[in-house]
N, C-alpha and C positions, 0 to 999 in steps of 0.2 A: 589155549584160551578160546572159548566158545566165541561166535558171530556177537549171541547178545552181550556177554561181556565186554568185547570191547566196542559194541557201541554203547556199552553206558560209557562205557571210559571215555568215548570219546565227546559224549555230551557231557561231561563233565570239564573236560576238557576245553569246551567251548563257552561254556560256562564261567570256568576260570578267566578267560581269556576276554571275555567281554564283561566280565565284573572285572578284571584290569582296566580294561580300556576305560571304562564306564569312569575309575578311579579318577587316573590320569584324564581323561580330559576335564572332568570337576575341578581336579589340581590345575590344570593351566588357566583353564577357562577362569576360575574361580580366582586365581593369581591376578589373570589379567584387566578380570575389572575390577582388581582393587587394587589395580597400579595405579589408575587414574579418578581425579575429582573434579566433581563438578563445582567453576570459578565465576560463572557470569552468564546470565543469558537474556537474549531479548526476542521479544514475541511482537509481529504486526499482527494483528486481526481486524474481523470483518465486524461493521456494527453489528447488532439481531433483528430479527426480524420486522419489517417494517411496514406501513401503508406504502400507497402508490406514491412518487415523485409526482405525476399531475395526472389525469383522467385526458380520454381522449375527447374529440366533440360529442361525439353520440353516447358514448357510456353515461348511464341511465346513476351509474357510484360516482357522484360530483365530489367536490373537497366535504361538503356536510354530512354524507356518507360516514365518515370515518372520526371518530370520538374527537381525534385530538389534531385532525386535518393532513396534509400531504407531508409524507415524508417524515413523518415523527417514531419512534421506536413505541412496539407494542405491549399490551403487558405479556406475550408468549416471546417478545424482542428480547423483555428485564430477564427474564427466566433462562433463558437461552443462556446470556453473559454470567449469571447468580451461578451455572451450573457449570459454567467454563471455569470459574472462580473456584468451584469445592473441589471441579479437577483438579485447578494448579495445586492448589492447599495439597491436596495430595502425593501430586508428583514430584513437589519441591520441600516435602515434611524433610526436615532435618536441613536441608542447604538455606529455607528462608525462617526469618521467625516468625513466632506463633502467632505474634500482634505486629499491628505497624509501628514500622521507624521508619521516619523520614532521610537516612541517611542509607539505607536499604533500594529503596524502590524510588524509581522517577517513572512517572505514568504522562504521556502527552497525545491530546486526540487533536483530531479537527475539528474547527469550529463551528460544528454542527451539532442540531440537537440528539440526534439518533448518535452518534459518536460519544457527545461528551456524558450521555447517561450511560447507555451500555458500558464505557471504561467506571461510572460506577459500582453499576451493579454488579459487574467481575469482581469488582474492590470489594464488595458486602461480603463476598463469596468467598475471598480468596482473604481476608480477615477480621476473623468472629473476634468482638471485641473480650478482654477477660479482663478479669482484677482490676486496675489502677483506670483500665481507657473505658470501662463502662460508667459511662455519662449520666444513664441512663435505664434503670434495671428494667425498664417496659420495652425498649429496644433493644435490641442486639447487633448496633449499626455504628459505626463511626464512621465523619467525613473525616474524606482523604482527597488532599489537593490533586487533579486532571488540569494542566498546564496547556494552554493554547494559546495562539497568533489566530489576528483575522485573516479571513480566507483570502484576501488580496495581499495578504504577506508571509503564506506558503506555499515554501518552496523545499516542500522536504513531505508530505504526506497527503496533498489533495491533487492526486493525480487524476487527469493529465496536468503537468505543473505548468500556469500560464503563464505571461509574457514572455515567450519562445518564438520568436519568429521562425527560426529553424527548425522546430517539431511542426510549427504548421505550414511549413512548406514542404516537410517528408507526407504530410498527410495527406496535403494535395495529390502531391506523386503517388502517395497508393493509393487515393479512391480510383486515378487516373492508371495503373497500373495494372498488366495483363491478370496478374498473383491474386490481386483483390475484385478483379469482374469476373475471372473464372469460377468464384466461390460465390458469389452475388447472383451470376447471371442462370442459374438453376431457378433462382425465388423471382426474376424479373412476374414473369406472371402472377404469383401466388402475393409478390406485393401489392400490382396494380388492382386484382382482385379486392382490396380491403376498405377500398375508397367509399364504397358505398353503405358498408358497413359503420365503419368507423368516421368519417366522416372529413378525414384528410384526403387532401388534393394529393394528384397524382403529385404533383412536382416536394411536397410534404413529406410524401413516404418512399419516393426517389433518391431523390436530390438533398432533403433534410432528415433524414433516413428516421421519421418519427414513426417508422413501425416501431420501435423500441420503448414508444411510450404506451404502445395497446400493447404489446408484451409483457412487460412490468405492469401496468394495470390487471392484466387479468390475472396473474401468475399471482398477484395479490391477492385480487378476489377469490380466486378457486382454493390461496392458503385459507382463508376466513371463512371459507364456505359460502360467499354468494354466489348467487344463482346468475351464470353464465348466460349471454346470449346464448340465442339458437347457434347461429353459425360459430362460435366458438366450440369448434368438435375436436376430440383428439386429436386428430391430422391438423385443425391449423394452430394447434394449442405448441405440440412438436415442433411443426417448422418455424412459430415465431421464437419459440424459446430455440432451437438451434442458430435461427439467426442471430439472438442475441449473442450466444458464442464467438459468432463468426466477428459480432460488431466490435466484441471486446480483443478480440484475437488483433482486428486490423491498426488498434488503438497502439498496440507497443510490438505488435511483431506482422507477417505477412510479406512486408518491402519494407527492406532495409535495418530491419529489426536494430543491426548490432548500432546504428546510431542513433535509434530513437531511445535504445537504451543508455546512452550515454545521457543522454538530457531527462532521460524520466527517472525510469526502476532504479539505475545506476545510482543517482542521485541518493536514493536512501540506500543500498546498498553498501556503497561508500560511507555515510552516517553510521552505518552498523556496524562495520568494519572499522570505521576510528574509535569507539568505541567499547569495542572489543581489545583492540590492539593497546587501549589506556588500560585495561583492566588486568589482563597480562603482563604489561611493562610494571603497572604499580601493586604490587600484591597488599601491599597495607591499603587500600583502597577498599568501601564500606560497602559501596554500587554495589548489588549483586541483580536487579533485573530493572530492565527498562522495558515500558509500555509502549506502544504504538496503536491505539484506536482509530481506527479507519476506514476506509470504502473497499467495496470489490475492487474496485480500479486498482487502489492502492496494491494489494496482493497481487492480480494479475500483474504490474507492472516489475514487482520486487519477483514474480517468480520469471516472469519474462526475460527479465536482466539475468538472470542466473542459467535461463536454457530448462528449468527443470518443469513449467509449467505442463500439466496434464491438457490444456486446452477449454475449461471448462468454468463456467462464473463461478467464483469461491459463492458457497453458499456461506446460509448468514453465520455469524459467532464463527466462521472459520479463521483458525490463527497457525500462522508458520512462526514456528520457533527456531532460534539458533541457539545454542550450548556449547560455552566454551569448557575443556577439560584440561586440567594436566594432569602428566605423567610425574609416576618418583623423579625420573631424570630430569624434569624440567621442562621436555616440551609440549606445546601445546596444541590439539584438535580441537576443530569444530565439527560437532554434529547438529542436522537440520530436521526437522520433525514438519508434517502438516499434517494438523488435523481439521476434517472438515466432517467427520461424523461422530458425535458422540455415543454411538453405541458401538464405537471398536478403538483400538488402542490407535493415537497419531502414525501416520506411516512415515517410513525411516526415507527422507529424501539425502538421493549423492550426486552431488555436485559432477558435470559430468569433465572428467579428464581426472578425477580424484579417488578414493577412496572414500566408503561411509564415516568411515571417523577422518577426517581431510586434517594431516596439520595445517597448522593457520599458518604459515609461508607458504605454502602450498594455495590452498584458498585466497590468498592475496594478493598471487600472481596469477592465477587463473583467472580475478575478475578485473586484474588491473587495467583492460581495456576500456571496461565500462566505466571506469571511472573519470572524472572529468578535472583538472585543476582548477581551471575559472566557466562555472559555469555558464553565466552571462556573456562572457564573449562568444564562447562555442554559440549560444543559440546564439547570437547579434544583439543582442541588446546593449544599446548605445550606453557608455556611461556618463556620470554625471558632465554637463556640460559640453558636453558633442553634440552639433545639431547637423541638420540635413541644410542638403547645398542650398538648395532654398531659402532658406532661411540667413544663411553666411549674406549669400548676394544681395537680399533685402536689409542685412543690416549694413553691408558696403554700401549701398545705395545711400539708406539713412544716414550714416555718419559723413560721409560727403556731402550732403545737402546742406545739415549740419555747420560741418567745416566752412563751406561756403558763407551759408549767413553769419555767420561770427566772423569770417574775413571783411565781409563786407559792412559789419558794423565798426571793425575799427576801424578802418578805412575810411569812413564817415565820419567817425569820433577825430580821429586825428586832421582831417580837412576842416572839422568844426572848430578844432580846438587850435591849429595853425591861424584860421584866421582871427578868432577873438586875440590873440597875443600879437597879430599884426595893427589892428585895431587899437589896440591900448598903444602900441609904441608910436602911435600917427597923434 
């Protein structure tokens, strides 16, 4: 056999052999993701895009600057969530229906305005009205209930979650902490620089760390296109938004992280995971996705509890998903998804000590740390009818006083009323 023969032979040969292979992994592959179904899933995201939370002294874009004032979601904010919505429609063709059912989805934001429209307009997006729910042939919109508590009575998605005496006393400790002025102490000059610019005092943009409101102001401005100060130059545009990082980073992790996530991230966490854990126990159950509309915080703090955070402010309409699946056999993974760009596919987040598709015993003891059985007492919060010593000894005080005068009226009473009865017998 000639040279060229057999190397055709043997390109044939390899040929064969990787159109085998090529078969067989289709077959396993192809096998194996049709072992498993997708059972339930819940998504927190970020509102869209917004105005500034407030302006600084000197910025020139006051609240009448901005059509619909501080902190309100914009029309490129509506757009943002309307297009997160055509995604989901898309990702979940075939697991949700076409139109809403209220026995389907449960959506809950925070009771804010940028929250509770953005969890709209996902909704516009994510279901186009047909047949029976068109209301209205000039629109192609139906409302869909966004369930919310006031902000003084969440404890479950307006993170940092307040009345914690215990998260603000780890916070102390890490402004005060080596962890958080090694990361700080780089910007000490490049903050006290800004005083004259902006028009906070040193002790402001120290000690009340309101660099974070000319950050967010400008970061605004420069998305809408106004016209920046002069000294807003690349360089101080970079360090202020790095330090917004830094500031969010210090909020749930830096010192101490693993108990700060017990009273924040964990918090929903935990929620997510009961949850999920209902929806696996009861298979005849209708839930198939729950909403969470919410703040950067929010996400920073749920991916903080998890250990998987990248470090960096979920931009806007960013949302992490979870996915529960089962297998033929019964049991069941969760996979996690964050996406925070819409021009590329969500990336595949893994839980760390697990695998990318985590069974859920698995994932449930991995985060069992974070999680908290009474939350209120872990931070301190007194319950009903506990007061402070202070107050015991002020009311010991009073009720003895008290005591006293009502001794001393019967006392009187009965002297009064001994002698009229002696009086009558005379």
């Amino acid at each position: 056999m000639s040279p060229a023969e057999i190397s055709v032979g043997h390109s044939r040969w390899v040929l064969s052999c990787s159109f085998f292979l090529t078969i067989m992994c289709f077959l396993v592959f192809g096998q194996a993701s049709a072992e498993k179904k997708l059972k339930f899933v819940v998504m927190v995201f970020r509102h869209g895009d917004r105005s500034p939370i407030e302006a600084y002294p000197k910025d020139k874009y006051q609240e009448d600057s901005w059509p619909d004032g501080f902190g309100q979601l914009t029309e490129f904010g509506i757009e943002q969530h309307y297009e997160l919505g055509k995604y989901l429609r898309k990702r979940y063709s075939g697991f949700l229906n076409e139109t809403y059912s209220s026995n389907e989805i449960y959506i809950r934001s925070t009771d804010k305005d940028r929250t509770l429209m953005s969890a709209q307009a996902n909704l516009a997006g994510l279901y186009t009205p047909v047949g029976r729910q068109i209301w209205n042939k000039n629109l192609t919109w139906r409302p869909i209930p966004v369930h919310t508590v006031p902000l003084s009575e969440d404890n479950l998605l307006f993170m940092p979650l307040k009345n914690c005496p215990q998260y603000k006393k780890l916070q102390a400790e890490t402004y005060a902490s080596k962890e958080c002025q090694s990361l700080f102490d780089p910007y000490k000059d490049f903050i006290n620089s800004l005083q004259n610019d902006t028009g906070f005092s040193s002790k402001d943009l120290t000690e009340e760390h309101k660099w974070w409101k000319v950050a967010d102001a400008l970061f605004c401005e420069r998305s809408h296109n106004y016209t920046l100060p002069d000294w807003a130059t690349k360089d101080v545009l970079d360090k202020l938004f790095h330090l917004s990082d830094i500031g969010m980073s210090t909020l749930f992790g830096v010192y101490k992280q693993h108990e700060k996530s017990r009273l924040q991230g964990g918090v929903l966490v935990g929620t997510i995971l009961r949850n999920i854990t209902h929806a696996a126990s009861e298979p005849s159950s209708k839930l198939k996705l729950i909403m969470y509309s919410a703040h950067d915080t929010t996400v920073a703090a749920l991916q903080m509890a998890l250990n998987v955070s990248n470090g960096k402010l979920a931009p806007y309409a960013a949302c992490h998903i979870f996915e529960l699946y089962e297998a033929d056999d019964g049991k069941y993974t969760i996979e996690m998804y964050y996406r925070n760009d819409s021009s590329v596919d969500p990336y595949l987040v893994t839980l760390p000590g697990c695998s990318p598709s985590c069974p859920l015993t698995m994932f449930t003891d991995l985060t069992s740390s974070i999680i908290v059985d009474d939350w209120k007492k872990e931070c301190g919060v007194k319950k009903d009818g506990d007061t402070s010593s202070g107050t015991v000894v002020g009311l010991t005080i009073a009720v003895a006083f008290l005591s006293l005068a009502v001794l001393s009226l019967l006392i009187f009473y009965c002297r009064q009323r001994k002698s009229l009865l002696s009086y009558e017998t005379v």
